[in-house]
N, C-alpha and C positions, 0 to 999 in steps of 0.2 A: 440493164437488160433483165435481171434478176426480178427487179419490181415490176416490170411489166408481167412478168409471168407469173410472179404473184399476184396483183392485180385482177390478170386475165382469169386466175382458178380462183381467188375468192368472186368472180364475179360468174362464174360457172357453179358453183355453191352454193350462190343467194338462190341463181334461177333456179336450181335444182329443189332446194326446199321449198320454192314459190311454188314450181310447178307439183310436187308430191302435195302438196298441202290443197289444192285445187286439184287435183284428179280424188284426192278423198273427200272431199264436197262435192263436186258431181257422182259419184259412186255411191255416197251416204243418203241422196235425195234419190238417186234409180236413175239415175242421167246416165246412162252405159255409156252411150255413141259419146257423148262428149268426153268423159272419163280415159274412153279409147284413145279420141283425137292427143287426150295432153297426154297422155302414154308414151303415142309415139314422137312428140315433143322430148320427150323425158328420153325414150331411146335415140334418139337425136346429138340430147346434149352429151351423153356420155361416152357417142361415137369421139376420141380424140382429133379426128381430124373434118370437126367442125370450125366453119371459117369465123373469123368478128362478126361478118356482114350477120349471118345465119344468124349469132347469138342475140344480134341486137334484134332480128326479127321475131327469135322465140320469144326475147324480152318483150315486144309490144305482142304475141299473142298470149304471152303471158299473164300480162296486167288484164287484158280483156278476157280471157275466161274467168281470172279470179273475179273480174266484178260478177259476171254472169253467174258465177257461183253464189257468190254474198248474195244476189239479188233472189236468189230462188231459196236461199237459207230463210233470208228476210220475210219472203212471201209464204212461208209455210211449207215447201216443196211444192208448189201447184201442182 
């Protein structure tokens, strides 16, 4: 049981510095609204009683803001 909950908090850790590292890429470009949205993604995860289901959802909206990020680093900040 141990290693599941270790597990389950290094994998609340990854998300956590996915998600801070993509709300400061849309903040750095003036993306506010979006910066916002992964904010409260971020107030989300830190709530303790966030279910798996939820994480595994932050984690796919995760990955997709980060791209959206890269993508407007990429383009210059349009």
């Amino acid at each position: 049981m141990a290693s599941f909950n270790e597990g389950q908090s290094q994998r609340r850790r990854q998300l956590l510095s996915s998600l801070r590292a993509t709300r400061a890429l849309f903040a750095s470009t003036g993306d506010y609204a979006r910066s916002m949205k992964v904010e409260l993604g971020i107030q989300m995860l830190l709530d303790q009683q966030v279910s798996d289901r939820m994480i595994g959802l932050l984690e796919q909206s995760a990955a997709v803001a980060a791209r959206d990020a890269a993508d407007l680093v990429a383009d210059g900040f349009r």
